[in-house]
C-alpha positions as CSV (number, residue, x, y, z in Angstrom):
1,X,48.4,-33.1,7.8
2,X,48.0,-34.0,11.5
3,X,50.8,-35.3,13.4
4,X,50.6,-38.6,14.2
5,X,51.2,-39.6,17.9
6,X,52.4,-43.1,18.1
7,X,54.2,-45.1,21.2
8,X,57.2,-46.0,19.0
9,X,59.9,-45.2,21.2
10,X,61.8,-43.1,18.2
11,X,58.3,-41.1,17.7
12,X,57.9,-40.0,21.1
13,X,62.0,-39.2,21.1
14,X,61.5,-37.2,18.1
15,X,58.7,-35.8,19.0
16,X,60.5,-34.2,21.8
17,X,63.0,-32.9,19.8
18,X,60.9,-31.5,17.9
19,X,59.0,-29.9,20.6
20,X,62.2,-28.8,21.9
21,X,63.2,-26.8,18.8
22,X,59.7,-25.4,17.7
23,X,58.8,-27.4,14.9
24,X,55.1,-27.0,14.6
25,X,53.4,-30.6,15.1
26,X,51.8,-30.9,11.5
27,X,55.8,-31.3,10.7
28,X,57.0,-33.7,13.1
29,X,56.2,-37.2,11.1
30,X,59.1,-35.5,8.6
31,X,61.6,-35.4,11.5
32,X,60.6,-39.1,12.5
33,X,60.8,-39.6,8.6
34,X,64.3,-38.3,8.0
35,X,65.7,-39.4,11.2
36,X,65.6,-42.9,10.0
37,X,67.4,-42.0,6.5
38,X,70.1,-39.1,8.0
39,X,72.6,-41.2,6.3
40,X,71.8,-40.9,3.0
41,X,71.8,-37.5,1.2
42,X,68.3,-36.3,0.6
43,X,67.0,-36.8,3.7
44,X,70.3,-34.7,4.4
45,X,69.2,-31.9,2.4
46,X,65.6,-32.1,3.2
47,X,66.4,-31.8,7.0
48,X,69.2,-29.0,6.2
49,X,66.4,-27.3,3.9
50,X,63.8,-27.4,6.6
51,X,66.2,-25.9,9.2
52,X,67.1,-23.0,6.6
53,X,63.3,-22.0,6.6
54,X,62.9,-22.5,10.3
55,X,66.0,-20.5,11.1
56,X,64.6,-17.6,9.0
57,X,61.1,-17.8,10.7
58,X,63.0,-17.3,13.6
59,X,65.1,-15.0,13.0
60,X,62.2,-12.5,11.7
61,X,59.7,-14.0,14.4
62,X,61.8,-15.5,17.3
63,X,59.7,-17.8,19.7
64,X,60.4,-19.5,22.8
65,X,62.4,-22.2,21.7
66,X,65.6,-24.0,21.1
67,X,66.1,-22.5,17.4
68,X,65.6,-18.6,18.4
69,X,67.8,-19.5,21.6
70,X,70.6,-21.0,19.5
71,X,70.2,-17.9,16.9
72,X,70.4,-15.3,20.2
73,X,73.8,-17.3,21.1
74,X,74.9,-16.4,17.4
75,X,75.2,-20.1,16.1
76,X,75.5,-20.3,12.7
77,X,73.5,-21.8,10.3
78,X,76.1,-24.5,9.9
79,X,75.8,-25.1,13.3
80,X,72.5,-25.1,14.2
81,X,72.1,-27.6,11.2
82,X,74.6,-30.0,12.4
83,X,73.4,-29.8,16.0
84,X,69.8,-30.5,14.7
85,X,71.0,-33.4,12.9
86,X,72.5,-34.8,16.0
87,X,69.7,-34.5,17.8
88,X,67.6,-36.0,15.0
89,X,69.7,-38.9,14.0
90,X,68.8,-42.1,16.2
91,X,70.9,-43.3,18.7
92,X,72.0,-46.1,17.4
93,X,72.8,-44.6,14.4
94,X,75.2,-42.2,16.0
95,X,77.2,-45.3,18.0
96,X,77.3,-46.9,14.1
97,X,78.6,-44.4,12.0
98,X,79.9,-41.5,13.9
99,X,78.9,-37.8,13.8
100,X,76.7,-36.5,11.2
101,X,77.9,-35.1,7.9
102,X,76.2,-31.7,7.0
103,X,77.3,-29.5,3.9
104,X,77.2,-25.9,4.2
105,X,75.5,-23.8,2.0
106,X,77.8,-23.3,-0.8
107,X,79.1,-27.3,-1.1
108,X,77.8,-29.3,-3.7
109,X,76.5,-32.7,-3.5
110,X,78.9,-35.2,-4.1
């Protein structure tokens, strides 16, 4: 799948983002994807699950990027989640609702 590129002021923010922590482009529809539907818990977990893998890849491969800088700072996983989520979430979502909500590994879905 090729990223799409779009003028949609919420693509080209998340496309930044995404640019920003070295999520390959093919991937970046996903971010735009889940960004709108943070709220709810599976696009939660899939964001969460994503940032697992990409942490990983990282951490065996570091690149120039947000991620592998975050890991060098010895973030957790829990926070290097949450702060992707903020970044994710739109805006106006965050003024709405508040921070983010992310589980850590070992919670279960409520």
């Amino acid at each position: 799948m090729t990223a799409m590129f779009s003028t949609d002021p919420d693509f080209l923010r998340t496309a930044v983002v995404c640019a920003t922590l070295g999520v390959p482009q093919d991937d970046w529809v996903l971010f735009w994807r889940w960004a709108d539907g943070l709220a709810e818990n599976k696009a939660l977990d899939e964001l969460n699950s994503y940032v697992d893998v990409l942490v990983a890849a990282r951490c065996f491969r570091p690149a120039d990027d947000a991620v592998s800088r975050l890991i060098a700072l010895d973030w957790t996983d829990d926070e290097i989640r949450r702060h992707v989520a903020a970044l994710v979430a739109k805006p106006e979502d965050e003024r709405s609702r508040g921070p983010v909500t992310v589980r850590g590994r070992g919670d279960t879905a409520a």
